[in-house]
Every structure is written in C-alpha cells, then in structure tokens.
LUMPA-644980 format. One record per atom (N, C-alpha, C): residue number from 1; atom name; x, y, z. Coordinates in steps of 0.02 Angstrom, whole numbers, padded with zeros to 5 digits. Each point is the difference from the previous one (the first is absolute). Last residue first. Example, Ala and Ser with C-alpha at 12.3 -4.5 7.8 and 13.67 -1.06 7.14 Angstrom:
2
num = 2 | atomo = N | c1 = 00642 | c2 = -00112 | c3 = 00354
num = 2 | atomo = CA | c1 = 00042 | c2 = 00059 | c3 = 00003
num = 2 | atomo = C | c1 = -00039 | c2 = 00055 | c3 = 00037
num = 1 | atomo = N | c1 = 00015 | c2 = -00286 | c3 = -00004
num = 1 | atomo = CA | c1 = -00045 | c2 = 00059 | c3 = 00000
num = 1 | atomo = C | c1 = 00045 | c2 = 00060 | c3 = 00000
***
This chain:
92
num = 92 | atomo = N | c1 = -02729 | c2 = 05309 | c3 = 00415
num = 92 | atomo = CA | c1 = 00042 | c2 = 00055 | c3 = 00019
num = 92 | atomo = C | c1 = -00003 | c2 = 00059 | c3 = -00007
num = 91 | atomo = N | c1 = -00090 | c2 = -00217 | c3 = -00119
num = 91 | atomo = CA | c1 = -00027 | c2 = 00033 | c3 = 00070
num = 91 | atomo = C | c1 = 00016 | c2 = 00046 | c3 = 00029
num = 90 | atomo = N | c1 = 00051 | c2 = -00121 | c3 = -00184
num = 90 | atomo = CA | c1 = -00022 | c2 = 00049 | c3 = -00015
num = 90 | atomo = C | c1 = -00022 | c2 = 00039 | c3 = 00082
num = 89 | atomo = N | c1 = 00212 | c2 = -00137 | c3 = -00099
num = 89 | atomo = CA | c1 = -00033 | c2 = -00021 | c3 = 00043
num = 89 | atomo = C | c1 = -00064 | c2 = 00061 | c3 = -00019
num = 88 | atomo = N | c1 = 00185 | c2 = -00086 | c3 = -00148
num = 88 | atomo = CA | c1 = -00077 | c2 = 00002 | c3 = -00036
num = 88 | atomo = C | c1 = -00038 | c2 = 00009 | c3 = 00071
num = 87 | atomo = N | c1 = 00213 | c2 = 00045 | c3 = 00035
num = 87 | atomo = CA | c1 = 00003 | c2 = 00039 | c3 = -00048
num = 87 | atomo = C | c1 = -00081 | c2 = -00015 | c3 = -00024
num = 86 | atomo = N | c1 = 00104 | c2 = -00152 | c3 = 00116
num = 86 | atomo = CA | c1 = -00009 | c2 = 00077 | c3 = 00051
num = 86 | atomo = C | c1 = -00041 | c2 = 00032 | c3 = -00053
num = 85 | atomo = N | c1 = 00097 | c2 = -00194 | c3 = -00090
num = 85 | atomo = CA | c1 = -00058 | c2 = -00015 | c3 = 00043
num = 85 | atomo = C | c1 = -00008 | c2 = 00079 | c3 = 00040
num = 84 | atomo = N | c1 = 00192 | c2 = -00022 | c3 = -00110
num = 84 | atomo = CA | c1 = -00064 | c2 = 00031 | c3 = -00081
num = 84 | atomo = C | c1 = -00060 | c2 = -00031 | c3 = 00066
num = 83 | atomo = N | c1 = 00190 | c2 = 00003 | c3 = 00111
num = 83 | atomo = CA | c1 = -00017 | c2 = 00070 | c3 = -00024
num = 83 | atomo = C | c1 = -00050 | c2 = -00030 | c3 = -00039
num = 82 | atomo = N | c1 = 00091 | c2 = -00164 | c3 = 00086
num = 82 | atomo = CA | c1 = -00055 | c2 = 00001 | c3 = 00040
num = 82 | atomo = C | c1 = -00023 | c2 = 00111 | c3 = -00023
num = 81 | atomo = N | c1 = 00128 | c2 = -00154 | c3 = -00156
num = 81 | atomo = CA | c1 = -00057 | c2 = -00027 | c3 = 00018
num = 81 | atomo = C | c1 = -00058 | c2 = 00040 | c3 = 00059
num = 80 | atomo = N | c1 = 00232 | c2 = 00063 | c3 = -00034
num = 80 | atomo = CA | c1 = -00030 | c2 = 00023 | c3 = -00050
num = 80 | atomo = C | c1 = -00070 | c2 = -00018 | c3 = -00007
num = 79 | atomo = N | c1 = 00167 | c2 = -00115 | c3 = 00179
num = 79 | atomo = CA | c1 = -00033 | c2 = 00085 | c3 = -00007
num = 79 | atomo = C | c1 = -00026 | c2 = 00041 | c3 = -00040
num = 78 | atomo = N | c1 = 00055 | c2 = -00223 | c3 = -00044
num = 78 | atomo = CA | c1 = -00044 | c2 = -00004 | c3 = 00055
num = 78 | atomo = C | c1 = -00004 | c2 = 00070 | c3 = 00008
num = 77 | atomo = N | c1 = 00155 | c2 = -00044 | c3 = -00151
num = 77 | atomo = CA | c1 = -00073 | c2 = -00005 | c3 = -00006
num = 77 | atomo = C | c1 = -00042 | c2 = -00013 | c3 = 00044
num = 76 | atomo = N | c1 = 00215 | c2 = 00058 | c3 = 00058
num = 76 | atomo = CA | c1 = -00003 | c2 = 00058 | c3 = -00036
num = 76 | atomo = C | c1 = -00077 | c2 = -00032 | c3 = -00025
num = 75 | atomo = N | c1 = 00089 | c2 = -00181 | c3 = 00088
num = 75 | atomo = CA | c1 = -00020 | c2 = 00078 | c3 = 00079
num = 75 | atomo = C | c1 = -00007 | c2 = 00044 | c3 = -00048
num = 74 | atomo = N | c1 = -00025 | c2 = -00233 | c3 = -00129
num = 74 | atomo = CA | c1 = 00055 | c2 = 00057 | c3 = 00034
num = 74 | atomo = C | c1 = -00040 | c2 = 00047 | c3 = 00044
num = 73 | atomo = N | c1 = -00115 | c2 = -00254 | c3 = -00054
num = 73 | atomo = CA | c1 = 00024 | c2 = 00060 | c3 = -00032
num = 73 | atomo = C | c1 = 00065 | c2 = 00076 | c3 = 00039
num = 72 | atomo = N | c1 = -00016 | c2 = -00289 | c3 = -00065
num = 72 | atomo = CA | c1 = -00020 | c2 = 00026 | c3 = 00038
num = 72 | atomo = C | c1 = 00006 | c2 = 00089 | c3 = -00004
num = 71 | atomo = N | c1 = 00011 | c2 = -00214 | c3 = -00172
num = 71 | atomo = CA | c1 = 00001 | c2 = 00035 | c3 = 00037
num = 71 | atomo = C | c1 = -00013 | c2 = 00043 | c3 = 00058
num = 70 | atomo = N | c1 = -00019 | c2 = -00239 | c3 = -00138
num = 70 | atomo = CA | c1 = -00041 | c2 = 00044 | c3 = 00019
num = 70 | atomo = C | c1 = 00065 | c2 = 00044 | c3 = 00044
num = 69 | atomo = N | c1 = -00009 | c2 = -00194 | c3 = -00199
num = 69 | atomo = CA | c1 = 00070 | c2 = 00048 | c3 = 00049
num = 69 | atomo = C | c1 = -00061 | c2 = 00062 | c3 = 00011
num = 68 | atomo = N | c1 = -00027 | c2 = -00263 | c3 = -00107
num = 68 | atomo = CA | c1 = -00021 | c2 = 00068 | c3 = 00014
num = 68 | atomo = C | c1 = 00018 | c2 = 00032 | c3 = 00068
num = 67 | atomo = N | c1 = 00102 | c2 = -00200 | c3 = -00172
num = 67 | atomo = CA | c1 = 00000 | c2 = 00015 | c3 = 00097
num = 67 | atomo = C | c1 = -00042 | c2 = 00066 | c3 = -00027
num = 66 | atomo = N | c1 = -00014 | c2 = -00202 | c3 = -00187
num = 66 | atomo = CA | c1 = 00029 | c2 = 00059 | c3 = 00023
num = 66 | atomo = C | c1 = -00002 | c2 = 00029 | c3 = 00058
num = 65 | atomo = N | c1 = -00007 | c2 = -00232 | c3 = -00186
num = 65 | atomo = CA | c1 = -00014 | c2 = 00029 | c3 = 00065
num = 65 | atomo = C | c1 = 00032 | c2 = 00059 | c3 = 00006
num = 64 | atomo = N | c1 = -00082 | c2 = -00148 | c3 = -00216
num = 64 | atomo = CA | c1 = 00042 | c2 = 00051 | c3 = 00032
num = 64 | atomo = C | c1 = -00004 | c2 = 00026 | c3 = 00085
num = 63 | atomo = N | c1 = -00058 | c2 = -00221 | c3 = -00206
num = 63 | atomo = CA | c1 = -00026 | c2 = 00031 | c3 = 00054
num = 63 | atomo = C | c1 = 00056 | c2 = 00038 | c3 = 00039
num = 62 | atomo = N | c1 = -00044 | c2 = -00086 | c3 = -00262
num = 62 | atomo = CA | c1 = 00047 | c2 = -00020 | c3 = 00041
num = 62 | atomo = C | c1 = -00043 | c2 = 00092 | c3 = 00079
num = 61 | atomo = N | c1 = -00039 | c2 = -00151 | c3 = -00293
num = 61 | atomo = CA | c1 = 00002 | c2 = 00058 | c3 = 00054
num = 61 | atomo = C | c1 = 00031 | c2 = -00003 | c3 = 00052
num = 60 | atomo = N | c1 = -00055 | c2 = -00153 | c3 = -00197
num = 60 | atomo = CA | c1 = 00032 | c2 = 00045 | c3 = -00021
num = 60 | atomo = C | c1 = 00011 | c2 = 00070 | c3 = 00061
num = 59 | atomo = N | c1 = -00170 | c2 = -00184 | c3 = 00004
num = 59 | atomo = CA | c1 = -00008 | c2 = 00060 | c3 = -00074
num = 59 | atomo = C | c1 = 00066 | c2 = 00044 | c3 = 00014
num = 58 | atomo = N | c1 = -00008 | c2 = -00200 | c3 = 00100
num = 58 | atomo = CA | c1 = -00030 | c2 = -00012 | c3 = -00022
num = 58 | atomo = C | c1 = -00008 | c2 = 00042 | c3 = -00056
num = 57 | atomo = N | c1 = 00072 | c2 = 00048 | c3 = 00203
num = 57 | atomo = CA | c1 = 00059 | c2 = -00022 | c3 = -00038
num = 57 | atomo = C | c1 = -00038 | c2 = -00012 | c3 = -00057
num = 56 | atomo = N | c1 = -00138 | c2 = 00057 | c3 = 00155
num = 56 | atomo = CA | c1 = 00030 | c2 = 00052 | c3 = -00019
num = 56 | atomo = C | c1 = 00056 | c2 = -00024 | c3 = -00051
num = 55 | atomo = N | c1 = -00138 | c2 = -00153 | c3 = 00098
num = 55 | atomo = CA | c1 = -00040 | c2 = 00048 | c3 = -00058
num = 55 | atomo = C | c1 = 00043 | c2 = 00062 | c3 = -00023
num = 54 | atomo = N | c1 = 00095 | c2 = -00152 | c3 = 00172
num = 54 | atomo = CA | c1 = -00001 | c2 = -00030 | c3 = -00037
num = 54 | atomo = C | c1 = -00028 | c2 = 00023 | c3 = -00061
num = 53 | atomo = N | c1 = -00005 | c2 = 00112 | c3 = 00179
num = 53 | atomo = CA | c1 = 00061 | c2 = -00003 | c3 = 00001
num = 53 | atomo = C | c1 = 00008 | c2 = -00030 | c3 = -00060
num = 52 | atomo = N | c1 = -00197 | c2 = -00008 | c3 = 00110
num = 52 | atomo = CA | c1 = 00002 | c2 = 00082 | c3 = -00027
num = 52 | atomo = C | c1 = 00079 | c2 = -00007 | c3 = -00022
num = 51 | atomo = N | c1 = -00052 | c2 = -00196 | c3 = 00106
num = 51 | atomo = CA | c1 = -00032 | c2 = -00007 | c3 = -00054
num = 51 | atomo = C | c1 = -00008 | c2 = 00085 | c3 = -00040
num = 50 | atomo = N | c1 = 00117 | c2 = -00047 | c3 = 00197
num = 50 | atomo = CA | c1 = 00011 | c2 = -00037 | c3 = -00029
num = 50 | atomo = C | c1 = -00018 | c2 = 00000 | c3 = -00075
num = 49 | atomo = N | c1 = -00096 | c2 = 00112 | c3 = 00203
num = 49 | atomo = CA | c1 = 00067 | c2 = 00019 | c3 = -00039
num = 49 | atomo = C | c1 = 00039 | c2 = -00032 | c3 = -00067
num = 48 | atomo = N | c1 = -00277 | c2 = -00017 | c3 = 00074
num = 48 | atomo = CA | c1 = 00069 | c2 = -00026 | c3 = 00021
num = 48 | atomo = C | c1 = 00053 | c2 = 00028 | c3 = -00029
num = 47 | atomo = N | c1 = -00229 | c2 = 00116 | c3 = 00053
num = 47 | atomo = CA | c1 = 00016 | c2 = -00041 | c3 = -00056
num = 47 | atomo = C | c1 = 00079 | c2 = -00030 | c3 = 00000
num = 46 | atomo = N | c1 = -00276 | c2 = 00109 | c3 = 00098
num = 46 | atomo = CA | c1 = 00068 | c2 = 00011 | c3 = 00000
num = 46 | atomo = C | c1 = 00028 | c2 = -00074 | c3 = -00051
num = 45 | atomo = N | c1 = -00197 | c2 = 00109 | c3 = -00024
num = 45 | atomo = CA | c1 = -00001 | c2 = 00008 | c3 = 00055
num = 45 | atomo = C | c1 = 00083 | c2 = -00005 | c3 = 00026
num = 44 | atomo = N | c1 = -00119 | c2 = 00048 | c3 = -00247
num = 44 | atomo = CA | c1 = 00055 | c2 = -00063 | c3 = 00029
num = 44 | atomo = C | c1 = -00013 | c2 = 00046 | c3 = 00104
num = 43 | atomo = N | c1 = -00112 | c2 = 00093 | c3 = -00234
num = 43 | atomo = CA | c1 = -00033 | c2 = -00028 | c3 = 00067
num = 43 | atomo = C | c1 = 00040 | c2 = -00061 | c3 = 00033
num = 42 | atomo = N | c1 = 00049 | c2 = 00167 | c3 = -00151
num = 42 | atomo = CA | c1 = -00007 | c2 = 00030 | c3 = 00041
num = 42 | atomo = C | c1 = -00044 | c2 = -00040 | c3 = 00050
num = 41 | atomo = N | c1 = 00074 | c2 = -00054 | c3 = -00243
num = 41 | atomo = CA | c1 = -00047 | c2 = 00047 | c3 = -00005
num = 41 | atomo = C | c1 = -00008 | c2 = 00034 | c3 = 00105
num = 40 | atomo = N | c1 = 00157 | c2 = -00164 | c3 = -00071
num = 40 | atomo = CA | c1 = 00012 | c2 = 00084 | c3 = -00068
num = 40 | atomo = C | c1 = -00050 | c2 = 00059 | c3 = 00026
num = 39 | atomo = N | c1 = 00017 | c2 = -00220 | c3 = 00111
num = 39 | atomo = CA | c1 = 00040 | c2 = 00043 | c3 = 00025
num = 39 | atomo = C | c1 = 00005 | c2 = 00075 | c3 = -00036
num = 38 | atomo = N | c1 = -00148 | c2 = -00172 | c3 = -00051
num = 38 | atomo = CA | c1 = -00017 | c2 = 00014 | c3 = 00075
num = 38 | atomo = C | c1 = 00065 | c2 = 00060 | c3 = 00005
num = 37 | atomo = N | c1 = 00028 | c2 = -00136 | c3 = -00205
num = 37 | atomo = CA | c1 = -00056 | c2 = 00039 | c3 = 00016
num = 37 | atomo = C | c1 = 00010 | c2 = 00061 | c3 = 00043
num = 36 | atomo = N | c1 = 00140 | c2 = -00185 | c3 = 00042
num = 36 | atomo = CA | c1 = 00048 | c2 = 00074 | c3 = -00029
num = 36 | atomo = C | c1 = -00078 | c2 = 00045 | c3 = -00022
num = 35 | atomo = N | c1 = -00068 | c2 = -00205 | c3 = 00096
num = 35 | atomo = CA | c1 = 00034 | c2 = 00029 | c3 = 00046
num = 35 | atomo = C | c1 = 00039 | c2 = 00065 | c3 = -00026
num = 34 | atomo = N | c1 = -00127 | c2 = -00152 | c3 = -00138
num = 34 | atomo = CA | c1 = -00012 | c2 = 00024 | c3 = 00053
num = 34 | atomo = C | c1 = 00028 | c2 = 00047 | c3 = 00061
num = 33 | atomo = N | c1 = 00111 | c2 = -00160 | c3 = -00164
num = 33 | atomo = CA | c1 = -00041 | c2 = 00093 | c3 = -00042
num = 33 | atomo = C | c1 = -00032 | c2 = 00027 | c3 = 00060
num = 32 | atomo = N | c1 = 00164 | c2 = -00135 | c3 = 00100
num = 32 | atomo = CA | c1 = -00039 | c2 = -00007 | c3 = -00025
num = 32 | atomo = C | c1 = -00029 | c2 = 00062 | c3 = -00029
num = 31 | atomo = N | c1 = 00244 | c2 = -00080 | c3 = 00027
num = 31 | atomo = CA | c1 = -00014 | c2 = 00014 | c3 = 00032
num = 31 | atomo = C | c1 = -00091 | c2 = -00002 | c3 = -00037
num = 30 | atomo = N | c1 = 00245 | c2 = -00014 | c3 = -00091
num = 30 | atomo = CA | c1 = -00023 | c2 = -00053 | c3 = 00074
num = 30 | atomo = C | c1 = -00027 | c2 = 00013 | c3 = 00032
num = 29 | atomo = N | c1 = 00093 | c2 = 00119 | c3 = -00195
num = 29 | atomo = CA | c1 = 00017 | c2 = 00027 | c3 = 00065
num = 29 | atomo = C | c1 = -00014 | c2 = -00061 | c3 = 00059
num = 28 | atomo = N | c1 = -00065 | c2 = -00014 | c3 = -00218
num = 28 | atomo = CA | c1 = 00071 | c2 = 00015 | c3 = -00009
num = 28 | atomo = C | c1 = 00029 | c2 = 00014 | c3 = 00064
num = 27 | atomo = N | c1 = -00219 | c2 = -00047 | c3 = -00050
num = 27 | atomo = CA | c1 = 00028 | c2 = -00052 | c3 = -00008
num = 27 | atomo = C | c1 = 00080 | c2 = 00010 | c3 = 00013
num = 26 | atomo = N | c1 = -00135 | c2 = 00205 | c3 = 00003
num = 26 | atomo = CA | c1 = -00019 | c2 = -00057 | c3 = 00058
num = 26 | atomo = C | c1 = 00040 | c2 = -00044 | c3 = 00008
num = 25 | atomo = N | c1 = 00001 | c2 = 00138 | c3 = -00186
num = 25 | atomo = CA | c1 = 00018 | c2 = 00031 | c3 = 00052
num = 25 | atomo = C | c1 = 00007 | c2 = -00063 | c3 = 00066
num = 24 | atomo = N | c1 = -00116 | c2 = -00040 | c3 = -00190
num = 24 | atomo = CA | c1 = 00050 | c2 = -00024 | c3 = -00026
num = 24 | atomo = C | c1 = 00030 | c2 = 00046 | c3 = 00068
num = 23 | atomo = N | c1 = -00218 | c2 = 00031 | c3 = 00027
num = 23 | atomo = CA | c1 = 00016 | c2 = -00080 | c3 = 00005
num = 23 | atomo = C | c1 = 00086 | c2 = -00002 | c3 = -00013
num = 22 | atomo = N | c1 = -00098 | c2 = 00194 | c3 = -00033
num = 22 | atomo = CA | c1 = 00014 | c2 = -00008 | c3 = 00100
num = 22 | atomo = C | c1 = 00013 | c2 = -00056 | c3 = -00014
num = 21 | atomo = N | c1 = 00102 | c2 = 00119 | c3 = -00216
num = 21 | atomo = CA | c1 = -00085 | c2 = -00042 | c3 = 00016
num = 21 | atomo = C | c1 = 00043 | c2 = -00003 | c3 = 00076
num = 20 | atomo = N | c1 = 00137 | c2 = 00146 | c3 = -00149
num = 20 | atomo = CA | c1 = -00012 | c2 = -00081 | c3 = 00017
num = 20 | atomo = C | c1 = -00063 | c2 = 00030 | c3 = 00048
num = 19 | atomo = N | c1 = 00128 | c2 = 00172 | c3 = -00123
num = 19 | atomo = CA | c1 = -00048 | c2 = -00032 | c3 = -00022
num = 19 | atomo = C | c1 = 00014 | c2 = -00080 | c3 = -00002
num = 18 | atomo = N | c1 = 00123 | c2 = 00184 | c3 = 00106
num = 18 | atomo = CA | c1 = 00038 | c2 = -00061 | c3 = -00027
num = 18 | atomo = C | c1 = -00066 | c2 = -00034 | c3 = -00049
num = 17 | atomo = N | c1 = -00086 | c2 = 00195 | c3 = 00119
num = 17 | atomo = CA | c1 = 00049 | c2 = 00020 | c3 = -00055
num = 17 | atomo = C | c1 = 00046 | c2 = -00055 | c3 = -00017
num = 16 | atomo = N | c1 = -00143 | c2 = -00038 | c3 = 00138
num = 16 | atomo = CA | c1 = -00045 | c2 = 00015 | c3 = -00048
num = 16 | atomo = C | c1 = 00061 | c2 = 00008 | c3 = -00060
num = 15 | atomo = N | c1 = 00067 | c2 = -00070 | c3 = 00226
num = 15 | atomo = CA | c1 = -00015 | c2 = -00038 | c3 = -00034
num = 15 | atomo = C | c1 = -00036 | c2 = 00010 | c3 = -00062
num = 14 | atomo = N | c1 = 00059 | c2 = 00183 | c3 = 00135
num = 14 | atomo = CA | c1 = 00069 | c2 = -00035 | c3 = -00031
num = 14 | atomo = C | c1 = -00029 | c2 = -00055 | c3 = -00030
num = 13 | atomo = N | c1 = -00158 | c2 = 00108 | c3 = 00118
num = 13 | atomo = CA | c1 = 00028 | c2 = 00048 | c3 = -00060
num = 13 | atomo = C | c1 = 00058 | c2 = -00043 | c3 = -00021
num = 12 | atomo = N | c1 = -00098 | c2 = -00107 | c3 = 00163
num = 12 | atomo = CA | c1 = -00046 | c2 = -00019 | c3 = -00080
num = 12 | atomo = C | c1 = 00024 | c2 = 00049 | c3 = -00014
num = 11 | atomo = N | c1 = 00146 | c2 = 00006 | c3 = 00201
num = 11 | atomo = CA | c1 = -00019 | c2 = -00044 | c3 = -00054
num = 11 | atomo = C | c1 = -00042 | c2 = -00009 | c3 = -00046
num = 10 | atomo = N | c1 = 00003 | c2 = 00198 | c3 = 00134
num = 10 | atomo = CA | c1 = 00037 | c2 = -00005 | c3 = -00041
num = 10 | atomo = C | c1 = 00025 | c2 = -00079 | c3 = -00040
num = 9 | atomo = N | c1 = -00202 | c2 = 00033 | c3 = 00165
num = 9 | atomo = CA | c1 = -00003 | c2 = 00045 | c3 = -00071
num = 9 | atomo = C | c1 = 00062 | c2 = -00021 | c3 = -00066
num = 8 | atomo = N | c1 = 00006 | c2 = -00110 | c3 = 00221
num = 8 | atomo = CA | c1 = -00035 | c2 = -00035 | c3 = -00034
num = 8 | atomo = C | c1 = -00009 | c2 = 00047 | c3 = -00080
num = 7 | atomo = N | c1 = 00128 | c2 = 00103 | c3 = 00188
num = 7 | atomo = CA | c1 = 00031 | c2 = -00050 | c3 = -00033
num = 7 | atomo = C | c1 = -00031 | c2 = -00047 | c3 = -00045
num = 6 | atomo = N | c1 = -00128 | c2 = 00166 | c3 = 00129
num = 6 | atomo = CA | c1 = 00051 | c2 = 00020 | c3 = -00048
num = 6 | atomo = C | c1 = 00039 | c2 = -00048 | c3 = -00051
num = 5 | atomo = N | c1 = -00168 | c2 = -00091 | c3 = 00174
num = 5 | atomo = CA | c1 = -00035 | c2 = 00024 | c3 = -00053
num = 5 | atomo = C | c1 = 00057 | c2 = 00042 | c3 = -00060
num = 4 | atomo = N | c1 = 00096 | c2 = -00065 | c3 = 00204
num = 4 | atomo = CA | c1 = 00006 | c2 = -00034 | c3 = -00035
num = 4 | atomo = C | c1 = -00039 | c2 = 00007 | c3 = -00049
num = 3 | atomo = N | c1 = 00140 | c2 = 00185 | c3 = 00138
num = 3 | atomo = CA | c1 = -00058 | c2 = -00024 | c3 = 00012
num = 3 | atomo = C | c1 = -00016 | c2 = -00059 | c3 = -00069
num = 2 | atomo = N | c1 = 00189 | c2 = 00150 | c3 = 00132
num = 2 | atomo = CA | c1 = -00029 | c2 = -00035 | c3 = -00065
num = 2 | atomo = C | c1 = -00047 | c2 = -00045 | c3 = 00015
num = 1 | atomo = N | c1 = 00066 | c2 = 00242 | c3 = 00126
num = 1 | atomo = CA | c1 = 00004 | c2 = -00072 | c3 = 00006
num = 1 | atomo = C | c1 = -00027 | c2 = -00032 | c3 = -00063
***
C-alpha cells in the first residue's frame, strides 16, 4: 500500500532535482510551504487529493494506480508446503 510519507519522499527528490525552493514549489502548486514541509518531511497527517494532484503536476509527475493481484496458492503448493512442514516435524 502507498503510503503518503512515500509520496512526500519522492516529491523533494523531484523538487531537489528541478532545484526549486518549498516556497517556489509551493507558490506554484497553491498550496502552503507549510504544508509541502510537513509533507516532505513525514509529518502531513493526511492530505487532500487535490492538492497531491496539483504538487504532482507541478513537478512534472503523474499518479499510477495498480490492482495488486493476490494469488491464491495451487494444490501441488499446498502439498509441498505441508511436506517441507512434516519433514521439520521432530517429534516422530
């Protein structure tokens, strides 16, 4: 799960490397030094779509959604699972 302290990292890496200031960042985006601060450094509690939308365009970025595709496992790994579990039983 993405977690927003992430998304805060990878903006000041993108804003460092555009070498703009949180202020000139800020002004550009509509939003307060304060608040992109707070966000770079991990202490935004939470933070309007809107405005992560607006910082992202801002430097040039763009928000990816992806489905995590959990599998479920096969009968051939479930029976292999429950061999290597036998296998460490010592009691026997």
């Amino acid at each position: 799960m993405l977690e927003l302290i992430s998304v805060g990292t990878q903006i000041a890496k993108r804003r460092k490397a555009l070498k703009l200031s949180q202020v000139e960042l800020s002004n550009k985006a509509g939003l307060s030094r304060a608040t992109l601060d707070a966000l770079e450094n991990g202490r935004a509690g939470e933070l309007g779509f809107s405005k992560v939308t607006r910082l992202l365009t801002s430097l040039g970025l763009e928000l990816t959604l992806q489905t995590a595709i959990s599998r479920r496992p096969t009968l051939d790994e479930l029976m292999q699972e429950d061999c290597d579990d036998k296998s460490l039983d010592r009691r026997g």
